[in-house]
C-alpha positions as CSV (number, residue, x, y, z in Angstrom):
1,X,-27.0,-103.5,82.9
2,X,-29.0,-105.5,84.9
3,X,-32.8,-105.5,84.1
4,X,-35.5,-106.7,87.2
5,X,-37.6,-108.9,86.9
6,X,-41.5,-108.4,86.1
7,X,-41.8,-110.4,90.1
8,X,-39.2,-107.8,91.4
9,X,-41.2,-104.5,90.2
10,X,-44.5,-105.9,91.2
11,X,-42.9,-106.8,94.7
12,X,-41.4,-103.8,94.6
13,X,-44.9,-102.0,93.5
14,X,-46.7,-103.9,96.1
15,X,-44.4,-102.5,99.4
16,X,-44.6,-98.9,97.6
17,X,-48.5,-99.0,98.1
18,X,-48.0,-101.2,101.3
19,X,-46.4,-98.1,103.2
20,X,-48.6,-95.5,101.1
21,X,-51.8,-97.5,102.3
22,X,-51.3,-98.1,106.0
23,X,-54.4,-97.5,108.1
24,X,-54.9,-94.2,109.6
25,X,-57.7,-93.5,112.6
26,X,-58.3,-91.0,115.5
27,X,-57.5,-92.8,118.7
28,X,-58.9,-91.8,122.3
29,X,-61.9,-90.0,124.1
30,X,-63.9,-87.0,123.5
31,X,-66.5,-86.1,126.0
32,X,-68.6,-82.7,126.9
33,X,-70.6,-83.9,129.7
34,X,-70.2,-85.0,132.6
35,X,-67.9,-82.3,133.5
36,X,-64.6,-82.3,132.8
37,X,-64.6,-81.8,129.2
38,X,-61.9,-84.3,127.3
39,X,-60.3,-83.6,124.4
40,X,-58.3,-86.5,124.2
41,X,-57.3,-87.9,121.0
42,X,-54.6,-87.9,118.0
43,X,-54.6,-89.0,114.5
44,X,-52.8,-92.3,114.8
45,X,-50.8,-94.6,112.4
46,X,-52.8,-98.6,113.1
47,X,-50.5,-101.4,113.8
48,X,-50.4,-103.8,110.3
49,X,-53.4,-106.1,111.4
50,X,-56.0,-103.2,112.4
51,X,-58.5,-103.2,109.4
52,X,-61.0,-100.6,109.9
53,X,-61.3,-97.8,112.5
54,X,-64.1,-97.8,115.5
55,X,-65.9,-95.4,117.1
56,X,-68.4,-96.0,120.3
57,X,-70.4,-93.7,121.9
58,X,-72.1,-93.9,125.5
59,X,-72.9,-91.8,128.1
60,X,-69.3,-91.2,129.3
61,X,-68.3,-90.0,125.4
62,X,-67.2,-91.3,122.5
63,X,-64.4,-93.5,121.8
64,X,-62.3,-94.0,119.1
65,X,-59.4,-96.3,117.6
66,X,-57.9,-98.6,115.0
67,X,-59.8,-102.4,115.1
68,X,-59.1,-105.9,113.3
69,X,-62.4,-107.7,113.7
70,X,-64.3,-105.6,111.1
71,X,-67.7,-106.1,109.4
72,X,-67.6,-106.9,105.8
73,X,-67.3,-103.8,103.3
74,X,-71.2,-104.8,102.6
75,X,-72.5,-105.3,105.8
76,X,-74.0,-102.2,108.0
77,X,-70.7,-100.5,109.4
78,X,-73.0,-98.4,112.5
79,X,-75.6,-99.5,115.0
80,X,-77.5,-100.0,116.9
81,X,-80.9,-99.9,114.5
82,X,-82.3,-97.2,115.6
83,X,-85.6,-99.4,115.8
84,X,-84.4,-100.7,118.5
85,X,-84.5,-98.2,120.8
86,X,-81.5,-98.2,122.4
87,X,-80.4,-94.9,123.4
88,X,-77.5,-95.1,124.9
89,X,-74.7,-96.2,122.8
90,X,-74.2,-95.7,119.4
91,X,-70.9,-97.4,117.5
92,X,-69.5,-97.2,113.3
93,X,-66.6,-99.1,112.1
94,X,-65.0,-97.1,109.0
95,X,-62.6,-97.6,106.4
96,X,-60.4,-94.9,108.0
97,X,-60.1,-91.5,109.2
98,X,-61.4,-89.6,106.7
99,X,-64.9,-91.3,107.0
100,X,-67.2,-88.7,109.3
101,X,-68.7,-91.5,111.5
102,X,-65.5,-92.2,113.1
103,X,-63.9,-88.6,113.1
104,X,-64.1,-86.5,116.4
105,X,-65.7,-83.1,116.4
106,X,-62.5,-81.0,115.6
107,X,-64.5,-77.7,115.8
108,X,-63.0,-75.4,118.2
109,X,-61.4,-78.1,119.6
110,X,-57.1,-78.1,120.0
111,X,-55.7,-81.3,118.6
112,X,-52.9,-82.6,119.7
């Protein structure tokens, strides 16, 4: 019987948590006013060289989606600063999905 290698199982180990760890984000648009309302988005799986997941939000809605050009893990991940007073957009890159900033409001609300 043929035993691998210790560079086989960590190769091995390495696509296991590969395919367990791909990026996950919401993707489209979500807006309540102007009328019409839109409901427009879907849990997505990111293509292999998104990093992080966006959201922006202006006065047409909010946005959302996968991204590759991504802050550093220790550098603000939302903004404007408030400070500034700018009012009308507001953007967060996260992690992935399951951080709040970048999930839409799912409260009565049919996902697709």
């Amino acid at each position: 019987m043929i035993m691998p290698t210790s560079t086989c199982l960590l190769a091995m180990l390495a696509l296991l948590y590969a395919s367990a760890a791909e990026l996950q984000c919401y993707t489209g648009q979500q807006r309540w006013e102007p009328e019409p309302i839109i409901n427009d988005f879907v849990l997505t799986k990111c293509a292999p060289t998104d990093r992080c997941c966006y959201m922006i939000s202006s006065l047409n809605g909010t946005y959302y989606g996968c991204y590759q050009d991504c802050p550093s893990k220790s550098t603000l991940s939302c903004g404007p600063d408030p400070k500034l007073g700018i009012m009308d957009i507001y953007y967060c890159y996260c992690n992935d999905h399951r951080d709040t900033n970048c999930q839409p409001y799912l409260g009565a609300v049919n996902v697709h």
